[in-house]
C-alpha positions in Angstrom: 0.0 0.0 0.0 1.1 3.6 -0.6 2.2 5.5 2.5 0.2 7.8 3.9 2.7 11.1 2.4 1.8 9.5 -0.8 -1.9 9.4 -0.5 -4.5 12.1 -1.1 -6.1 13.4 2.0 -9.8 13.8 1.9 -11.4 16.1 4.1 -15.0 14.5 4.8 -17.5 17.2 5.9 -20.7 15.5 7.4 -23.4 16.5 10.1 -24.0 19.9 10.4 -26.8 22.1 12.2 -28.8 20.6 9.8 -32.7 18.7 9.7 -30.4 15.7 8.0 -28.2 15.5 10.2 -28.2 12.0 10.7 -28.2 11.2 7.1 -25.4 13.2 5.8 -23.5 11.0 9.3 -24.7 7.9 7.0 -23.5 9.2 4.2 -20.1 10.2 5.1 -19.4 6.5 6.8 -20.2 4.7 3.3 -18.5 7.2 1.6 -15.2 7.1 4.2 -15.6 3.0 3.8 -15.7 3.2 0.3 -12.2 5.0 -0.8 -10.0 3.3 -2.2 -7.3 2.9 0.8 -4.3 2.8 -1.9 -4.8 6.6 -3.3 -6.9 8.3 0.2 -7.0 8.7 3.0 -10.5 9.5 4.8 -9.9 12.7 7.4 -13.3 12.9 9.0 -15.0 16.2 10.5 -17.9 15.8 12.0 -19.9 19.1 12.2 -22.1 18.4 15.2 -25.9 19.8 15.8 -24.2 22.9 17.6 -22.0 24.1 14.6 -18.6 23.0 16.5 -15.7 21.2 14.2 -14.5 17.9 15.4 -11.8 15.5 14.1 -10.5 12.2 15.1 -9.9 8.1 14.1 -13.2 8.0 16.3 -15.6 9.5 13.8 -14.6 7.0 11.4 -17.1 4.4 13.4 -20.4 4.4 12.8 -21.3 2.6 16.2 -19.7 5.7 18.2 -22.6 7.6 17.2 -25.1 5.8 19.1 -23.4 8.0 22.2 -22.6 11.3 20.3 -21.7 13.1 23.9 -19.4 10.9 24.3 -17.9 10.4 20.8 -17.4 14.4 20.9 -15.6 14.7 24.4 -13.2 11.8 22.4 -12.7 13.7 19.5 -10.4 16.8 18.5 -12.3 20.5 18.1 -10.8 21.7 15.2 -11.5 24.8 13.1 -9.3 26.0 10.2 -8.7 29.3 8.2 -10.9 30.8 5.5 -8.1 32.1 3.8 -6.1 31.3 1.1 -2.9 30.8 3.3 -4.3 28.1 5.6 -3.7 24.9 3.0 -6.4 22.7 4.4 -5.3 22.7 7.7 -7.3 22.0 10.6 -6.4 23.5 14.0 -7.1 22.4 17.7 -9.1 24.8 19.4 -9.4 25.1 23.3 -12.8 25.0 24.6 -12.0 27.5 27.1 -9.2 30.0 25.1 -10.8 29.6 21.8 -7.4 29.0 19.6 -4.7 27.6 21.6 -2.2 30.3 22.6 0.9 31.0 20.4 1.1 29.0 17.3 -2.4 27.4 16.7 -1.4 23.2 17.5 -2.3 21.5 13.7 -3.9 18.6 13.9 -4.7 17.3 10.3 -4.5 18.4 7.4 -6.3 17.5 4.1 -5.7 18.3 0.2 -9.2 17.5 -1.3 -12.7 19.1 0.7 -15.9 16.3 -0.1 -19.0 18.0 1.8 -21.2 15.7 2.4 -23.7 17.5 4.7 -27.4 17.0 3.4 -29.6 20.0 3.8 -29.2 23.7 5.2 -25.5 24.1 5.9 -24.1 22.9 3.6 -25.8 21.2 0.5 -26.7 25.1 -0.1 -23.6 26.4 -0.9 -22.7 27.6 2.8 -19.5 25.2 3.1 -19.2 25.5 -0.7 -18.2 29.3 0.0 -15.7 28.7 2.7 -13.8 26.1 0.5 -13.9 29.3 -2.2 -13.0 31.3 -0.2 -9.3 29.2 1.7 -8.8 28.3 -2.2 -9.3 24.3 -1.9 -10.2 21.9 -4.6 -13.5 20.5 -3.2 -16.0 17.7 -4.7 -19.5 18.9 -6.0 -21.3 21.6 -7.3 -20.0 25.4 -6.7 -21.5 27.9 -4.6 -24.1 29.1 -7.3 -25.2 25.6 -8.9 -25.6 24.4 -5.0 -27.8 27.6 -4.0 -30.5 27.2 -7.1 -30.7 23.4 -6.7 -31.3 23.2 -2.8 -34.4 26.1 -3.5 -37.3 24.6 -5.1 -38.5 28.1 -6.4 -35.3 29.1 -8.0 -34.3 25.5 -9.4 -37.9 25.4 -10.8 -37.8 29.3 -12.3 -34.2 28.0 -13.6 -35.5 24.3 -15.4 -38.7 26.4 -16.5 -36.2 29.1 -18.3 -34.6 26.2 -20.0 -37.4 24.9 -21.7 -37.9 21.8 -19.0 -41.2 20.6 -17.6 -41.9 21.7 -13.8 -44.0 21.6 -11.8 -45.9 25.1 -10.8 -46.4 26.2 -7.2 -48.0 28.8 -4.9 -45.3 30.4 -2.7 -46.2 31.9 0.5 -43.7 33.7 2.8 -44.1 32.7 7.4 -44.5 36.5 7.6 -47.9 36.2 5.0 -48.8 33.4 7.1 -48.5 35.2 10.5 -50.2 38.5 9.7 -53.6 37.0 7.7 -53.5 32.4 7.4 -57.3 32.7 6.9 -56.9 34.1 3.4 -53.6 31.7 3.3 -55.9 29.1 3.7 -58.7 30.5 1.2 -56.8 31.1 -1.6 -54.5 27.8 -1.6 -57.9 25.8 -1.4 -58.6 27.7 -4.6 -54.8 27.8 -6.1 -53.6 25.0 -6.6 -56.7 23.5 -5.2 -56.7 20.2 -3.3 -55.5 17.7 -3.6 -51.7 19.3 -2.9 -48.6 18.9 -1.5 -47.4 21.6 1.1 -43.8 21.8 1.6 -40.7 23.7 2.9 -38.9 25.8 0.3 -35.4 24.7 0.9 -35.6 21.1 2.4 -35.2 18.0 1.3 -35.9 14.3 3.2 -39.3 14.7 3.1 -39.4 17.0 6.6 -42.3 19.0 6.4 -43.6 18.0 3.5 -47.7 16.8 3.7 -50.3 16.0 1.5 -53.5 17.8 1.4 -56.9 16.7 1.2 -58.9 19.7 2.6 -59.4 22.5 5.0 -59.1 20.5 7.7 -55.2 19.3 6.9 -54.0 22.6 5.6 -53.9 24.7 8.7 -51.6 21.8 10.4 -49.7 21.2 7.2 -48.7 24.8 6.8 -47.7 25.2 10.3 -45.4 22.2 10.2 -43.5 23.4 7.2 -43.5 27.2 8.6 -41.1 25.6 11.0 -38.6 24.3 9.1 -38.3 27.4 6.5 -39.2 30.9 6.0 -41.2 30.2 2.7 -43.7 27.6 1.6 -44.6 26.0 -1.5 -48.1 24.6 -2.0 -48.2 22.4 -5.3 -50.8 20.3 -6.9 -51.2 16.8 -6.2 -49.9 14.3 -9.7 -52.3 11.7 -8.5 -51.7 8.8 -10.7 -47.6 10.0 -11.0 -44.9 7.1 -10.6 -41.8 8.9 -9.1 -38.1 8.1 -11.2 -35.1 9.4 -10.7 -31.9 8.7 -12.4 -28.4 10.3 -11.9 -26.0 12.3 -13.0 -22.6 13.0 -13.0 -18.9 14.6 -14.6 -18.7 18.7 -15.0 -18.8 20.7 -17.9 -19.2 18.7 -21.1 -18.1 15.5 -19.8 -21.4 14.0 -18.3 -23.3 10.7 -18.1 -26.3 9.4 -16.6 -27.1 6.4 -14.9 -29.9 4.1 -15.1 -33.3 4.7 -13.8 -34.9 4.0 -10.6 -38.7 3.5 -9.4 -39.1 3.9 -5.7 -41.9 1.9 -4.5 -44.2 3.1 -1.7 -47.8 3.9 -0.8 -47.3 7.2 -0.2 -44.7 9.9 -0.3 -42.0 8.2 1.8 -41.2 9.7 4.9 -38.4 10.4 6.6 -38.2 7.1 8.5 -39.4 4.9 5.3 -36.1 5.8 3.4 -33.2 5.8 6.0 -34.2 3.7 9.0 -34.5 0.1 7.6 -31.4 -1.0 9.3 -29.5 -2.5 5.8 -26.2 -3.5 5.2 -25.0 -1.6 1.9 -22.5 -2.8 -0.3 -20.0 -0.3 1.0 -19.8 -2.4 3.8 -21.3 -0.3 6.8 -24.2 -1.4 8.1 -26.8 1.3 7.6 -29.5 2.1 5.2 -27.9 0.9 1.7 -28.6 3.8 -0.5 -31.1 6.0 1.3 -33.9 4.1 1.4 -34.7 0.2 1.8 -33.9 -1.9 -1.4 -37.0 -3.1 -1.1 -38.1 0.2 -2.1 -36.6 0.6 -5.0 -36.9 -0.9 -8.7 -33.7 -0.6 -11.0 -34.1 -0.7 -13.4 -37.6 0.8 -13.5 -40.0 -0.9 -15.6 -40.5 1.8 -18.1 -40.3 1.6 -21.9 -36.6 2.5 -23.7 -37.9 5.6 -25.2 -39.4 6.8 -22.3 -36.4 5.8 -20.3 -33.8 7.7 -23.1 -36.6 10.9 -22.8 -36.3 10.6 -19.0 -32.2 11.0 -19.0 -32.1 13.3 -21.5 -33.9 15.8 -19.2 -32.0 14.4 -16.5 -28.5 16.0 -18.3 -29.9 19.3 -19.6 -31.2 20.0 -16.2 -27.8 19.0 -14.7 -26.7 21.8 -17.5 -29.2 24.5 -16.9 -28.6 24.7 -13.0 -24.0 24.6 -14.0 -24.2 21.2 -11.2 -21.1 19.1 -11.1 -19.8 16.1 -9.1 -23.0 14.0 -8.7 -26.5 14.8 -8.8 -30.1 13.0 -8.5 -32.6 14.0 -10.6 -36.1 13.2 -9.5 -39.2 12.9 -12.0 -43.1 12.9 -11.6 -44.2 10.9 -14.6 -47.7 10.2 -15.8 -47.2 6.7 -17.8 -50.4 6.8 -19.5 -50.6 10.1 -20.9 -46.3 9.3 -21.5 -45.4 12.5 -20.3 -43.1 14.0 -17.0 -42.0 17.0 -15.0 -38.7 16.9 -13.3 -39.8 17.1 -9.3 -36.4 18.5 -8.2 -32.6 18.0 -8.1 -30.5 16.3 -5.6 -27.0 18.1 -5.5 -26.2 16.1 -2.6 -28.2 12.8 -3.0 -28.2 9.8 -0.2 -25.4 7.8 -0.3 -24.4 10.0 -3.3 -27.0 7.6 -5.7 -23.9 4.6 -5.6 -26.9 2.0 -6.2 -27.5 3.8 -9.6 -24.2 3.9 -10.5 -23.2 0.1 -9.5 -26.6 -0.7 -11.6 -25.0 1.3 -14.2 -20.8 -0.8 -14.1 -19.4 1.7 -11.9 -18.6 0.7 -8.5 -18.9 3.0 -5.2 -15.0 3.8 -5.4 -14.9 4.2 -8.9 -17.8 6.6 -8.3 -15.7 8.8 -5.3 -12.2 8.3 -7.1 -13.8 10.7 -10.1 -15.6 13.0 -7.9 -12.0 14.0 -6.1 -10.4 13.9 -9.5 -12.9 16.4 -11.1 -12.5 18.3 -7.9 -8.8 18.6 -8.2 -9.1 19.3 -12.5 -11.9 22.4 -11.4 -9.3 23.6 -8.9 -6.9 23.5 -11.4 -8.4 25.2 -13.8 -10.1 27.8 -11.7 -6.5 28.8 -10.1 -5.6 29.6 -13.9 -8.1 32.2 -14.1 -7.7 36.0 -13.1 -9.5 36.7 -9.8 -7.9 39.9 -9.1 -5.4 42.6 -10.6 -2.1 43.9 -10.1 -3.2 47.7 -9.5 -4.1 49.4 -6.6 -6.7 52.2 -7.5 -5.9 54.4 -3.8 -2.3 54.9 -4.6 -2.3 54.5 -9.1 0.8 52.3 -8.9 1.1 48.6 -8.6 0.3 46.3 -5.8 
């Protein structure tokens, strides 16, 4: 095996003060399994619920977790510098002092950011920003792509300015809601008219999202999702839909798409339905293979080739239209008896970063993380050739 000097160090960015907390900790343990041990090395930090850094062997098992108090207190707090100069470093920091005295005690270090925090904090473009901003290669999409994708109204506006089917929605802001949720309540009743979905603007996991039958449900419904965001969508139910997703993933013009998936449930699956089955996934950690049982899933759907080729074709021009990279879920409403579809939303960030759809489609898990560090590294690369700033300084007229 290569020594560790030799190896690339990947900085693995999971939890986070997000609703998905516990999924992006999921996430990042497959993901850590499932590098190839002869060209990474895994560097684990765990962002917990209260914002705080931590970094240590520790986090790299999954049973620790169980007793998160006590996995912390073992750990290393850790922060690092959002400038160009600190190089990945991550530096102990005293709970008491804040940064140790004198020279700031490193305490890892890692070449190569992969968030993997699902939700606010971080699938948004939040730790997107700060990896911009110290000048480190980092797996994904950039700041911009990550912003539209994780906000339903702004993807949709996006996909709709592209010439892609959507979906259309009423969007009602917590402050609308506070100051008159009669007429709230009146006019979604009459716009989109029920049956509809009521959901969070900028979520994902299914929190907060509820299906509407009537008056009765769309008080509750709205207050629910009024918790978890600042705006609310309210869309119309596709009664009679199958959901299918497929993936996506390269950067720029180099992009392919996997096969397609159907999720099977009864219902929009709920939080609990797609990560708490308790599976062993092929990455070898014993959690909830792929996001959701297997059980729920088809793959490849049962849907005809041309519907299928239709289905992926969207799949990479809305990649396109929202600039994504690294790898990216693209889900779909489709109505198989009129043969039509609207793209439901796009997963930047998806569970378990959609391996399933790419070992259905001859590319293993670490063949799968192996390109998303290596288009990481070529973006770096290419973005570090390109002028950011200028050798003048307007105050004085003479060069910096």
């Amino acid at each position: 095996m290569t020594g560790v000097a030799d190896r690339i160090r990947v900085g693995v960015f999971f939890g986070s003060r997000s609703v998905e907390h516990e999924v992006s900790v999921i996430t990042a343990m497959q993901a850590m399994a499932a590098l190839p041990a002869d060209r990474f090395v895994p560097v684990p930090v765990y962002i917990a619920k209260s914002g705080a850094w931590y970094t240590g062997e520790e986090l790299l098992e999954l049973e620790r977790y169980r007793d998160v108090e006590r996995l912390i207190a073992a750990s290393t707090r850790v922060t690092m510098r959002p400038d160009p100069g600190g190089g990945g470093e991550l530096t102990e920091v005293d709970a008491r002092r804040g940064l140790l005295g004198g020279s700031a005690r490193t305490v890892a270090r890692f070449d190569v950011a992969m968030p993997l925090v699902h939700g606010s904090n971080g699938e948004d473009g939040t730790l997107q920003g700060l990896f911009e901003l110290a000048a480190l290669p980092y797996c994904g999409c950039d700041v911009a792509a990550a912003a539209v994708s994780m906000d339903k109204r702004l993807s949709r506006t996006t996909l709709r300015g592209a010439g892609i089917p959507v979906l259309d929605d009423v969007m009602v802001s917590r402050q609308r809601w506070l100051d008159s949720a009669d007429a709230v309540c009146a006019e979604l009743a009459q716009q989109p008219g029920f049956p509809l979905y009521v959901k969070p603007r900028r979520l994902g996991s299914s929190i907060g999202v509820a299906r509407v039958e009537g008056d009765a449900q769309l008080r509750n419904a709205l207050e629910v999702a009024f918790g978890y965001d600042t705006s609310v969508l309210a869309e119309p139910a596709q009664d009679g839909s199958i959901e299918i997703n497929c993936s996506v993933l390269g950067w720029g013009d180099d992009l392919q798409v996997s096969v397609c998936e159907q999720p099977v449930s009864s219902g929009t699956l709920s939080y609990a339905d797609k990560y708490l089955s308790g599976a062993k996934g092929k990455s070898g950690v014993k959690t909830p293979a792929g996001g959701m049982k297997n059980s729920q899933r088809i793959i490849p759907a049962p849907i005809s080739e041309s519907l299928t080729r239709r289905i992926q074709d969207t799949a990479l021009s809305a990649f396109r239209a929202i600039g994504a990279a690294g790898v990216t879920r693209v889900d779909f409403l489709v109505s198989p008896e009129r043969d039509s579809f609207v793209v439901n939303e796009l997963n930047t960030l998806p569970g378990s970063l959609s391996f399933y759809l790419w070992e259905a489609s001859g590319m293993r898990f670490d063949e799968l993380l192996t390109r998303l560090i290596e288009m990481a590294m070529a973006r770096h690369r290419e973005q570090q050739a390109t002028t950011s700033s200028i050798d003048t300084w307007l105050l004085t007229g003479r060069p910096a």
